[in-house]
N, C-alpha and C positions, 0 to 999 in steps of 0.2 A: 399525293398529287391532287388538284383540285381542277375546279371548272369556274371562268370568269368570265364576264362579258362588261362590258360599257367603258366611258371615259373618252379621252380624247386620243388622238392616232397622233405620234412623234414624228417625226421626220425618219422618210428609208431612203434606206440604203440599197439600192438596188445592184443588183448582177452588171455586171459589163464585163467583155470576153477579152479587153483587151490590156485590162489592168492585174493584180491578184488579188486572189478570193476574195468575194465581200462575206464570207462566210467569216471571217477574223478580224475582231474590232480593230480600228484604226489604235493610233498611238497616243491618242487624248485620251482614250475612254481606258486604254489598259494603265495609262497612270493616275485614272481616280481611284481615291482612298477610301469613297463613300461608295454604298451601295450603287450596283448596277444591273439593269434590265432588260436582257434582248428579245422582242418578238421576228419570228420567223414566220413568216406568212407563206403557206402553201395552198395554189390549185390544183386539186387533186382531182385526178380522170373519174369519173363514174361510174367504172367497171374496176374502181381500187380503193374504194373507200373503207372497206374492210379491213385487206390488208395496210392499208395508211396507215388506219387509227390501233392496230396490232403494235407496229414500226411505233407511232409517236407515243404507246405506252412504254416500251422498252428503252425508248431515247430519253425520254422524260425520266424515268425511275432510273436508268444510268445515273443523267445530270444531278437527282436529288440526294443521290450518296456520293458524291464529288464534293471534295474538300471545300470546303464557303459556299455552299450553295445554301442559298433560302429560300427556297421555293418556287417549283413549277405549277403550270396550270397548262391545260389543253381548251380552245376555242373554240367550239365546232362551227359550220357553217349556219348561216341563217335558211331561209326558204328563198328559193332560187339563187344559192350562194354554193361554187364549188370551195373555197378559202377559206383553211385552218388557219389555225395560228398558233404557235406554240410559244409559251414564254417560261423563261430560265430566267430568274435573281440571286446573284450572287453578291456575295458580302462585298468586294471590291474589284477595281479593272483585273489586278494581279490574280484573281482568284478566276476569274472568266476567262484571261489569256491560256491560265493553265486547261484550263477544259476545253478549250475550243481550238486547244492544239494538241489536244490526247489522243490517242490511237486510237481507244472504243468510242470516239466520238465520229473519228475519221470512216475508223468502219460503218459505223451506221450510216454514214452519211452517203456513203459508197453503195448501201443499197436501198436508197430512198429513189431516187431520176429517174427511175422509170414507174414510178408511183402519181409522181406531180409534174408537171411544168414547172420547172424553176419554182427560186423562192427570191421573198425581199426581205431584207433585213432591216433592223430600228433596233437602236441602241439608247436608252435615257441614264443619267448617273445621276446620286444625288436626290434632292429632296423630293424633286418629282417623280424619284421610278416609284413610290410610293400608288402611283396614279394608272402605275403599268397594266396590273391585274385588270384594267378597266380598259383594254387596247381593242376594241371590236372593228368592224367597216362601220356599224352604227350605233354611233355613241348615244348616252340616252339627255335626258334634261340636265343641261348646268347648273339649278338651281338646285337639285338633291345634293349632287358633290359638294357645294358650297356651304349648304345647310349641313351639311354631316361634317364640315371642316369647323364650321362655330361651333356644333355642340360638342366638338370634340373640344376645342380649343377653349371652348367656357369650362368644360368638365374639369381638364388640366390647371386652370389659373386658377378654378374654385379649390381647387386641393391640395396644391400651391401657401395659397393666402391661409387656408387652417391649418395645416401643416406644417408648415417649412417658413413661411412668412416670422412666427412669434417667436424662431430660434434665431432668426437674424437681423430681428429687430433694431439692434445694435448699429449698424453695418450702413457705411453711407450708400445714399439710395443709388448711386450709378450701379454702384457692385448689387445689390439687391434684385435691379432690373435686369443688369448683366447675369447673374442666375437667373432668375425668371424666365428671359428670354432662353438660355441655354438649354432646363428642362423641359420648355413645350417643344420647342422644334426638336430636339431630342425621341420626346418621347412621340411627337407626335408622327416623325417618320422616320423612325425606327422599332416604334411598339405597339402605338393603337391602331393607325389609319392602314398599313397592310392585310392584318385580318379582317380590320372592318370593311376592306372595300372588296375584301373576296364572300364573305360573309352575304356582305349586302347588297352583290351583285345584282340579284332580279331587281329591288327596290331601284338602286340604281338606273338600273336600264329603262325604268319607267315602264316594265311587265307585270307591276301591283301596289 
């Protein structure tokens, strides 16, 4: 389990009593094929912050040995901030539907409400849950994330062009490009830019 903070906030999903559970992705996000990332944002009382952060250890390290799961992070609050946030990425919607209709999910969940006030949900699929780990109330500078998207994405076409570029020399340049393209965004959100944006957290956040 890790700890992340910065980036920009998705759209939530909030509670309403009069629908069912926003605790369960909708029907778009269970039929993505790509990666998916839910934050759950909790205000936690301040006579339970102990036992909270007990609870989101065991929920988290549940989530992290569940079939397709790629990783949790825990959020803690800022200074003058009661609001956790806990984030689950699972390899696709099929793999998060299963988790978030399990029983040891169910159970924990059952003894969380009297810990927090309610929670909000955000759901991202796809190229940007890469961006997830970075979900705080305060996001840091957009011009870090930006800058760490170029040198990532110069790093990958430089290694690309000496590499793989003079075995397909051959090969008319649509298809060439069409590879090209296929291995940065590949690699870039599904291999580099996840660790690096947990990694690079404080940088990010513009804390050094």
């Amino acid at each position: 389990m890790t700890t992340a903070t910065g980036g920009a906030e998705p759209p939530v999903l909030r509670r309403d009593p009069s629908t069912s559970s926003p605790a369960t992705a909708p029907e778009e996000v269970v039929a993505a094929a790509e990666p998916v990332t839910v934050t759950v944002a909790r205000d936690v009382r301040a006579d339970q912050r102990q036992d909270f952060e007990r609870w989101a250890a065991e929920i988290l390290g549940l989530a992290a040995e569940f079939p397709g799961n790629l990783g949790t992070s825990l959020l803690r609050p800022g200074p003058g901030s009661t609001r956790y946030h806990l984030v689950y990425r699972f390899a696709d919607g099929e793999s998060l539907a299963r988790w978030e209709r399990s029983p040891v999910r169910q159970a924990a969940l059952d003894r969380v409400e009297h810990l927090s006030d309610g929670a909000d949900y955000a759901r991202v699929a796809g190229l940007d849950s890469f961006f997830t780990a970075l979900t705080p109330p305060r996001p840091g500078p957009r011009w870090r994330l930006t800058v760490l998207t170029i040198a990532v994405v110069f790093a990958i076409t430089l290694a690309f062009s000496l590499l793989v570029a003079p075995h397909v020399a051959s090969w008319p340049l649509p298809a060439r490009l069409l590879l090209s393209a296929t291995i940065v965004v590949v690699l870039l959100g599904q291999v580099v830019m996840p660790p690096l944006t947990r990694w690079l957290a404080p940088w990010l956040r513009g804390r050094r």
